[in-house]
N, C-alpha and C positions, 0 to 999 in steps of 0.2 A: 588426450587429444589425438587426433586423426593425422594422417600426411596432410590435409587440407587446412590443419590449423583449427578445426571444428570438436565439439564435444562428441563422442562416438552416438550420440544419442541424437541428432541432427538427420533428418531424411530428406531436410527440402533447402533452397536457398532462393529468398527471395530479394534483388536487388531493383536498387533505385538506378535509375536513366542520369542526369544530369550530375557530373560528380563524381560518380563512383563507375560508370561505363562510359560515359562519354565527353569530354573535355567542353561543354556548353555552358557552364555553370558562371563562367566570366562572362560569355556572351549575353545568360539571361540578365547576370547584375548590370552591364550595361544598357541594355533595351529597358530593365526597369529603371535605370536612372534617369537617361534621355527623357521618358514618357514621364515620370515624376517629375522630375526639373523646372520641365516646359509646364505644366498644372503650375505647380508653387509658384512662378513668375507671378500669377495674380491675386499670390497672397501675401503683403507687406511684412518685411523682415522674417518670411519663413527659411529656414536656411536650405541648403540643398539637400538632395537625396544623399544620402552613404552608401556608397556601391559595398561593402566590406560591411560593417555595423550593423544600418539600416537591413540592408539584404540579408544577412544571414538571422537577424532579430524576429523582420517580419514577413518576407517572401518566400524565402531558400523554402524549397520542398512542396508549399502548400498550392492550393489552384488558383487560378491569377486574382479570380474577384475577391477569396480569403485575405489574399496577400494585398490587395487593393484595401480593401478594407481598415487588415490589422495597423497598414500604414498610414495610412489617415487616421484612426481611432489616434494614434500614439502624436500627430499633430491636433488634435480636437476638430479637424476636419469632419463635415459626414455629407455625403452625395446621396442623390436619392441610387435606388440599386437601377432603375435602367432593365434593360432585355437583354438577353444573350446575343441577340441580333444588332445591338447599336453599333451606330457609325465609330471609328476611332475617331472621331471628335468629340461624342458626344459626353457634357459634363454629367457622367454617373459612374457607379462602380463596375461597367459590363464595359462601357466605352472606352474608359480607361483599361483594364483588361485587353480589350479588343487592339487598341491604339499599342501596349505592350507587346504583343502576340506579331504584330502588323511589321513593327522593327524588327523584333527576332527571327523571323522567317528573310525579311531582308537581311541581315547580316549574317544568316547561316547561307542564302543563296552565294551573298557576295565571296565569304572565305571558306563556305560548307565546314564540315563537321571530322571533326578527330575522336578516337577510342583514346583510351589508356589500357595500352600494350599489355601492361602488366596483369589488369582485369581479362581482358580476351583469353591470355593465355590460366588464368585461375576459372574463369569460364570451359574451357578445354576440360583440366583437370576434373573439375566437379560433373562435369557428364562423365567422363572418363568410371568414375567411381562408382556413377549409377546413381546419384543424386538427381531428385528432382528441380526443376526452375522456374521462376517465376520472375518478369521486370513488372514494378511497381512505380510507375510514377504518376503525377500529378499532369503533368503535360498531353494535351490534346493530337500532339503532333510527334506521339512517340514510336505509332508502327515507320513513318517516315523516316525518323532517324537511324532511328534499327536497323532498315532497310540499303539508307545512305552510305553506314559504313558496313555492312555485309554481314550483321551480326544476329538478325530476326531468328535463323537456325538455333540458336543457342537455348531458346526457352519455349517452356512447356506451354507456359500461361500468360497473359498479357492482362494484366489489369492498368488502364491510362485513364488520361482526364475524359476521354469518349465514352471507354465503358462504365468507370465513378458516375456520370453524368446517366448513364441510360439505366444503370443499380440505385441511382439516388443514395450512392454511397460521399456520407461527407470526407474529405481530403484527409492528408495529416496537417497536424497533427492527433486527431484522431486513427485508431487503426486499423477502419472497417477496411479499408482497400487492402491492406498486409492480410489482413484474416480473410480477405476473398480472395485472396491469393492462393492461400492455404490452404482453405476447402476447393476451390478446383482441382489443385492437386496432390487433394485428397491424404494430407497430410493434419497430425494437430500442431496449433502453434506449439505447443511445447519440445515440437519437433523442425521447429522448421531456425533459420537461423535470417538474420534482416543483415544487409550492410546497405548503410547510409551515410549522406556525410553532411545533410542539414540538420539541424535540432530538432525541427519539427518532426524529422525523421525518426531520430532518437527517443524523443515524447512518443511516438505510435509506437516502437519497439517495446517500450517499456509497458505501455497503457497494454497492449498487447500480453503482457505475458509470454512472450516468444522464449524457446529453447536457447537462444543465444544472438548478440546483437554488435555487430560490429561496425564501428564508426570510422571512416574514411576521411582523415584529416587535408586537407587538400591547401588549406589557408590558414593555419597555424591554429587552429582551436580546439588543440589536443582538449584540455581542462574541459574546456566546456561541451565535449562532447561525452566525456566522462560523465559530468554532473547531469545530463539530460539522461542517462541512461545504456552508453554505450560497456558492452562486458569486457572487450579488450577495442585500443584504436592504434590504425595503421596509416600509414601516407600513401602507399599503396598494396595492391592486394596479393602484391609475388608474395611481400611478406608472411604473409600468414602460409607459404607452400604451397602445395601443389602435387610435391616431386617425389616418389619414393626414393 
């Protein structure tokens, strides 16, 4: 293993936005709870959304209408799918989506956005070394954040819910957006290394085939980040070094 905690056979590191760079991940479970909540009011004895369970089960990681989707399926709910354009009122899987998206930007306006200290500075490190980068997220609204906390310089490549949407690449957990990560730059996956800290994350590392995959425990789900496919997991990323 490397001063970075990596296999020496590692050229690239492609990370996830909400989580594992940026302390959001409570923000999005609230935004999807609020917007779930308020839907389920008009369906007799549905119980509420799990910000914890629910989120990490059917949302963490994937693109909102996935996540819209997986979460209904698992109530026997189904909307019709709607436009990417619909009102956040409107009863479908794009509106709801949309109505999600609509809260999280207000609650990122109202208290804005935090890193984890500990990522920035292993971010350092891996440029330092001559490692390639890549952010991989699901989120439509990921060069903004980036940009929020001062951190866009750090990578090579940006694969988000913008550019997923204009490749017609499907979310995780599938792991066409990890491997278009990859091929930009210009690394194979068996070289490049994922840190995640949603499952769905974990599932694309593995469907993947990636070089090496590190799970970022943030809310106690060491096990289960294990079980979806992570090769070692941390709470945060100092851990894994850095430092000669």
């Amino acid at each position: 293993m490397t001063a970075l905690g990596l296999p020496d056979t590692i050229q690239a590191c492609l990370f996830d936005l909400d989580g594992v760079v940026t302390k959001t991940a409570v923000v999005h479970a609230a935004a999807w709870k609020e917007t779930f909540d308020s839907f389920l009011r008009g369906y007799d004895g549905e119980r509420p959304f799990d910000a914890v369970a629910d989120y990490d089960e059917y949302v963490d990681g994937r693109p909102r209408a996935d996540g819209v989707r997986a979460f209904l399926d698992s109530r026997g709910i189904h909307l019709p799918e709607g436009t990417p354009d619909d009102p956040p009122d409107a009863a479908t899987v794009h509106g709801l989506g949309n109505r999600k998206n609509e809260l999280l930007l207000a609650k990122i306006r109202t208290d804005g956005v935090a890193a984890y200290d500990g990522t920035l500075r292993y971010l350092e490190a891996v440029r330092a070394q001559g490692l390639r980068t890549a952010i991989v997220s699901s989120s439509a609204n990921c060069r903004d954040v980036l940009r929020s906390i001062g951190a866009e310089h750090f990578f090579d490549v940006r694969i988000d819910g913008v550019v997923a949407a204009e490749r017609h690449l499907p979310g995780k957990p599938h792991p066409d957006t990890f491997l278009a990560a990859a091929h930009d730059l210009g690394v194979e996956p068996s070289r490049a290394a994922v840190f995640e800290d949603a499952l769905a994350g974990m599932d694309a590392g593995r469907a993947g085939r990636f070089g090496y995959v590190v799970g970022v425990d943030r809310v106690g789900q060491t096990d289960a980040l294990y079980a979806h496919g992570a090769d070692t997991v941390v709470k945060d990323l100092a851990e894994l070094g850095g430092k000669e």
